[in-house]
C-alpha positions as CSV (number, residue, x, y, z in Angstrom):
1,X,-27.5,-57.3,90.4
2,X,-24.4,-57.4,92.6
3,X,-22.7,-54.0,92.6
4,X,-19.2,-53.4,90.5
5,X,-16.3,-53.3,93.2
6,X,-14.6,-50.1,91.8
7,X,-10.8,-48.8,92.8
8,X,-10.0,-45.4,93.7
9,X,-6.8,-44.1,93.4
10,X,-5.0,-40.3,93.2
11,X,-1.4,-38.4,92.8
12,X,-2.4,-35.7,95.1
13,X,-2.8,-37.9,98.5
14,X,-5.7,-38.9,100.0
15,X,-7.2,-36.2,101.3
16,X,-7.2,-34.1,98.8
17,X,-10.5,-32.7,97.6
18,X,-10.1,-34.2,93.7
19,X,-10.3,-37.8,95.2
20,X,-13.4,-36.9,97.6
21,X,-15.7,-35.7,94.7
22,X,-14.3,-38.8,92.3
23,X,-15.3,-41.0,95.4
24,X,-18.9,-39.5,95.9
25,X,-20.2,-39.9,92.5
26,X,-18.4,-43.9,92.6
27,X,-20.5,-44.7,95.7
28,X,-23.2,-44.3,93.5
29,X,-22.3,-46.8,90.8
30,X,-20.6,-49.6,92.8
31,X,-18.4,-50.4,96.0
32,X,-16.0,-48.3,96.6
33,X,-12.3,-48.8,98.0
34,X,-9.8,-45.9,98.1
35,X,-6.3,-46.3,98.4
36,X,-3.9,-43.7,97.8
37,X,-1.1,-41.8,98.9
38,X,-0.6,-40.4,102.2
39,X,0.9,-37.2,100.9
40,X,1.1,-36.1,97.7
41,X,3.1,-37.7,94.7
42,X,2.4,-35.7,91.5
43,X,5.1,-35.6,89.2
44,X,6.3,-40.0,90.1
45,X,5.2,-41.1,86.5
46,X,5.2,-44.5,87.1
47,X,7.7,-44.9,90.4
48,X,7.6,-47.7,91.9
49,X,8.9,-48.4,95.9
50,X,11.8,-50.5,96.1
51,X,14.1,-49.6,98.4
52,X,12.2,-49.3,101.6
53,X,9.1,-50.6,103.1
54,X,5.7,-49.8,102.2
55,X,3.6,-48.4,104.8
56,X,-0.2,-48.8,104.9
57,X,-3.1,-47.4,107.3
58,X,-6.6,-47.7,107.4
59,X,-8.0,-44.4,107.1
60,X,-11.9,-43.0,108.4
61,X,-13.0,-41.6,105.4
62,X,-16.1,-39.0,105.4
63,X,-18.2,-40.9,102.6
64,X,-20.1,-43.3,104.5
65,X,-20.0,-47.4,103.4
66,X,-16.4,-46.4,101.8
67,X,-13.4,-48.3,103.1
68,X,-10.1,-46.4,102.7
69,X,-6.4,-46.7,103.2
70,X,-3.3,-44.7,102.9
71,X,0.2,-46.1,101.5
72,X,3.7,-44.0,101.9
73,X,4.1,-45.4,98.4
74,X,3.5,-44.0,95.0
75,X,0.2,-44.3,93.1
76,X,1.7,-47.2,91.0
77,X,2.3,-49.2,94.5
78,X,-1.1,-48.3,95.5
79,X,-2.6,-49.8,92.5
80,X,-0.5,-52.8,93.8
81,X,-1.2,-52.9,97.1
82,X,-4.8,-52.8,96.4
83,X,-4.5,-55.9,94.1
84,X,-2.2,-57.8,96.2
85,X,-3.1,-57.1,99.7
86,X,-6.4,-55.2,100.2
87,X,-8.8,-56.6,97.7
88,X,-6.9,-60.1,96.9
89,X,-7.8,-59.4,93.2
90,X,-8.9,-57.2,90.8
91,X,-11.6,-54.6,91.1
92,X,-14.0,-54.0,88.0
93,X,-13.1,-50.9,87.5
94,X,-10.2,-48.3,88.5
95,X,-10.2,-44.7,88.8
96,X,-7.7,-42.2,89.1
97,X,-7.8,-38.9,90.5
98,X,-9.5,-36.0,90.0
99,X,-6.2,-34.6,89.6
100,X,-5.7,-31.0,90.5
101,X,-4.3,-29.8,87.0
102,X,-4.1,-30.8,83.5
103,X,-2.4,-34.6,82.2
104,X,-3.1,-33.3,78.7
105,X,-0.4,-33.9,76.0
106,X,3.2,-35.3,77.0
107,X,2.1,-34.2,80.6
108,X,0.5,-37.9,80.4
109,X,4.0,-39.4,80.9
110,X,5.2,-37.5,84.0
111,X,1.6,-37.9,85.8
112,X,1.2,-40.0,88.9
113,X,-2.5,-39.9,88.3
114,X,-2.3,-41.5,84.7
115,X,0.4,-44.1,85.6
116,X,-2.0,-45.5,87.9
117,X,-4.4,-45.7,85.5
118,X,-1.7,-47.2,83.0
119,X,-0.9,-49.6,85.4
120,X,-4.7,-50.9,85.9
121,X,-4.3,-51.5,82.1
122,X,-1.2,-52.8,82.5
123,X,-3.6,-56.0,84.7
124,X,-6.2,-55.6,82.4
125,X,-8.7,-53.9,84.4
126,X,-11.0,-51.0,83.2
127,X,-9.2,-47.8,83.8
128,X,-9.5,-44.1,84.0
129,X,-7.7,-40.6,84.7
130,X,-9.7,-38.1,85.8
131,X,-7.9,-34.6,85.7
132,X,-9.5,-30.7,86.3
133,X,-7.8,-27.9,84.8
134,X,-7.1,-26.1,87.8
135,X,-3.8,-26.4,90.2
136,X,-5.6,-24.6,93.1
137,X,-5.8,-27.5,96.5
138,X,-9.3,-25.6,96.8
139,X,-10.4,-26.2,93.3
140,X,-14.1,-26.7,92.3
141,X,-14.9,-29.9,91.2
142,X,-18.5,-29.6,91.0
143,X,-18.5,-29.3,87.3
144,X,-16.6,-32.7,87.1
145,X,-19.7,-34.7,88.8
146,X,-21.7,-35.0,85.7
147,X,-18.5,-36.2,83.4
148,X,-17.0,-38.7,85.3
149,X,-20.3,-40.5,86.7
150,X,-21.2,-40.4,82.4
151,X,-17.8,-42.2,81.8
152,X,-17.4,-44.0,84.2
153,X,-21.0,-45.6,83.5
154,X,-19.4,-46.1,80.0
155,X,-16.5,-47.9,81.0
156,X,-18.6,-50.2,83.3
157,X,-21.1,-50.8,80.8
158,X,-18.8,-51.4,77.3
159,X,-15.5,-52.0,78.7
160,X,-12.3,-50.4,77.4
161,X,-9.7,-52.2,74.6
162,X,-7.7,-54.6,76.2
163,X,-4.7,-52.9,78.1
164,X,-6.0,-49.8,77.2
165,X,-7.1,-46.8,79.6
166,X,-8.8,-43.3,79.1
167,X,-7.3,-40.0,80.0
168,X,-9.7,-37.4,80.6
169,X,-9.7,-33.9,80.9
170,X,-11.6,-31.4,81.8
171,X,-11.6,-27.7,81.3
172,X,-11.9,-25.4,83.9
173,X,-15.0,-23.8,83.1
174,X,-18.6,-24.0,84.4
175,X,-20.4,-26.9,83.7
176,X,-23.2,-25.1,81.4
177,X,-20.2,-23.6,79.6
178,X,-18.3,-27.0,78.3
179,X,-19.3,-27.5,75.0
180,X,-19.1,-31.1,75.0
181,X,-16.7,-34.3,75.4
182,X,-14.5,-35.0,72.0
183,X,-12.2,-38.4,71.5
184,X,-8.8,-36.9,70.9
185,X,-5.7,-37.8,70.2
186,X,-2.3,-36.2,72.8
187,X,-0.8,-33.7,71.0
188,X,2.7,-33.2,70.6
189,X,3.5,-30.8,72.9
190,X,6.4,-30.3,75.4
191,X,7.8,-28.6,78.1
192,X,10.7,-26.1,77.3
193,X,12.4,-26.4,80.6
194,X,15.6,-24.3,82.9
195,X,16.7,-24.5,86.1
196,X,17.2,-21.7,88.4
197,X,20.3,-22.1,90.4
198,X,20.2,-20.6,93.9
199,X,22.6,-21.0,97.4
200,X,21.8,-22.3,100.3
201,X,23.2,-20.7,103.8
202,X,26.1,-22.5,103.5
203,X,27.1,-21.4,99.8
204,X,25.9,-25.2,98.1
205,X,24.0,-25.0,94.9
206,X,20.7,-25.8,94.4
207,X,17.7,-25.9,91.5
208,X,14.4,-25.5,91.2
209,X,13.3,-26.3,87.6
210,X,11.0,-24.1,85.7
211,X,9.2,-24.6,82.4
212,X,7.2,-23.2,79.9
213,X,4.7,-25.8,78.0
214,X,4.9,-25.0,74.3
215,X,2.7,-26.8,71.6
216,X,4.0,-27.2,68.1
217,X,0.9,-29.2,67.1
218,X,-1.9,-27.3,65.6
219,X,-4.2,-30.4,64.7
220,X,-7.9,-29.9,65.9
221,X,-8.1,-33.7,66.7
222,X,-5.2,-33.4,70.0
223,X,-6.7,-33.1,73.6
224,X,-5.0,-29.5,73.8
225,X,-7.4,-28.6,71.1
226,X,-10.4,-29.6,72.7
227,X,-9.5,-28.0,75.9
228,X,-8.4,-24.6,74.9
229,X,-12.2,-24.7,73.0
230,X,-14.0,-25.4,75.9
231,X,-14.7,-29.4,75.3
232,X,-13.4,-32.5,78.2
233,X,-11.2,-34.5,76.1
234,X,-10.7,-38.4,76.3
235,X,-7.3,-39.7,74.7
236,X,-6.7,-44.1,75.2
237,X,-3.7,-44.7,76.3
238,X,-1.4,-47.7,76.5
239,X,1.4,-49.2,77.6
240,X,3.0,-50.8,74.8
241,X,5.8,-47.6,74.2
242,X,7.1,-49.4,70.6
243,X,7.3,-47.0,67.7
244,X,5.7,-49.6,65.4
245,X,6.3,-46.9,62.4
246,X,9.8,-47.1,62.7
247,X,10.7,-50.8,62.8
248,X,10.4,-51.0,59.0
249,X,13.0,-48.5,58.8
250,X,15.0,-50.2,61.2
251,X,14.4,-53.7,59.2
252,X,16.6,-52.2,56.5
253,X,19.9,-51.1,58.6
254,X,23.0,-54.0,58.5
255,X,23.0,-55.8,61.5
């Protein structure tokens, strides 16, 4: 059987050591191409370049049969430069990351690595965000290999819901020591946020914004659940942002 062409994409550029491990275990499901960010872009949500050219390279990446670029874009533009320009279609699957650091909870909408992944739902096609709870550029992924190569394998073999992707996360634990994957809901946390002001040498402001993540929800069914009790957690996402629960309420109001 012909081999799945499969899409690999990341927030944290293309050399970081997330995307490597993510692109060993694809070789060994399909044909991979990698295109990603030539520096890092955590934090773009879902950016998009429109204001200035897109720049892309081919890159020599050290996973033999792989064929790799970089972009100056965002990992949205990737995901379109890889339809538009560098495959000339869709792939049959896409994958996002590993990120270094969680996309659990309302973190899901600031992440480069998920809107990726949103936006390969956004075309239809297969998608999913990989993410490790660790921050460190010199994070171990090994515990990772098992978990994405089982759901990926998933993916490719059932499909996903139509405009639908996965987010996945993974603890930062062993991998004898996770308990187990759980489908989860996000939970409805948020960042409590300030910004500390500070002065440059010529006395003009400036802020760097800090943050405390604080979760409200207590439910035993949200991702931040799972994680904190040692499970990987797998919440579908979409794009469709509509609050379908309050449009019967609205339905009622004079206009």
């Amino acid at each position: 059987m012909e081999k799945p062409t499969i899409l690999v994409v990341n927030d944290d550029g293309i050399f970081a050591k997330g995307i490597k491990t993510l692109i060993e275990v694809m070789v060994e499901l399909g044909n991979v191409i990698v295109v990603a960010p030539d520096s890092p872009q955590s934090g773009m949500g879902h950016a998009v370049t429109i204001h200035h050219p897109l720049r892309m390279r081919k890159e020599h990446f050290p996973v033999p049969g792989v064929e790799a670029y970089s972009t100056s874009g965002t990992p949205v533009d990737c995901v379109k430069l890889a339809i538009h320009e560098v495959l000339k279609g869709k792939p049959d699957l896409l994958v996002s990351g590993i990120n270094h650091g969680a996309n659990h909870s309302i973190n899901v909408i600031y992440s480069g690595t998920m809107s990726a992944a949103v936006e390969g739902a956004v075309e239809n096609i297969p998608s999913i965000g990989f993410s490790l709870l660790d921050h460190s550029a010199d994070a171990d992924f090994e515990a990772c290999r098992s978990i994405v190569k089982k759901v990926a394998s998933n993916v490719l073999k059932n499909g996903i819901a139509k405009h639908t992707c996965l987010n996945v996360n993974i603890p930062k634990l062993p991998e004898e020591e996770i308990k187990g994957i759980k489908i989860c809901r996000q939970a409805a946390g948020y960042w409590s946020e300030a910004f500390e002001r500070r002065q440059d040498p010529s006395g003009g402001d400036y802020f760097w914004m800090r943050g405390k993540f604080e979760n409200p929800d207590k439910g035993e069914d949200t991702d931040q659940w799972a994680l904190d009790n040692g499970y990987v957690s797998i919440v579908p996402v979409q794009h469709d942002l509509t609050a379908h629960h309050a449009m019967s309420e609205l339905n009622q109001w004079d206009l």
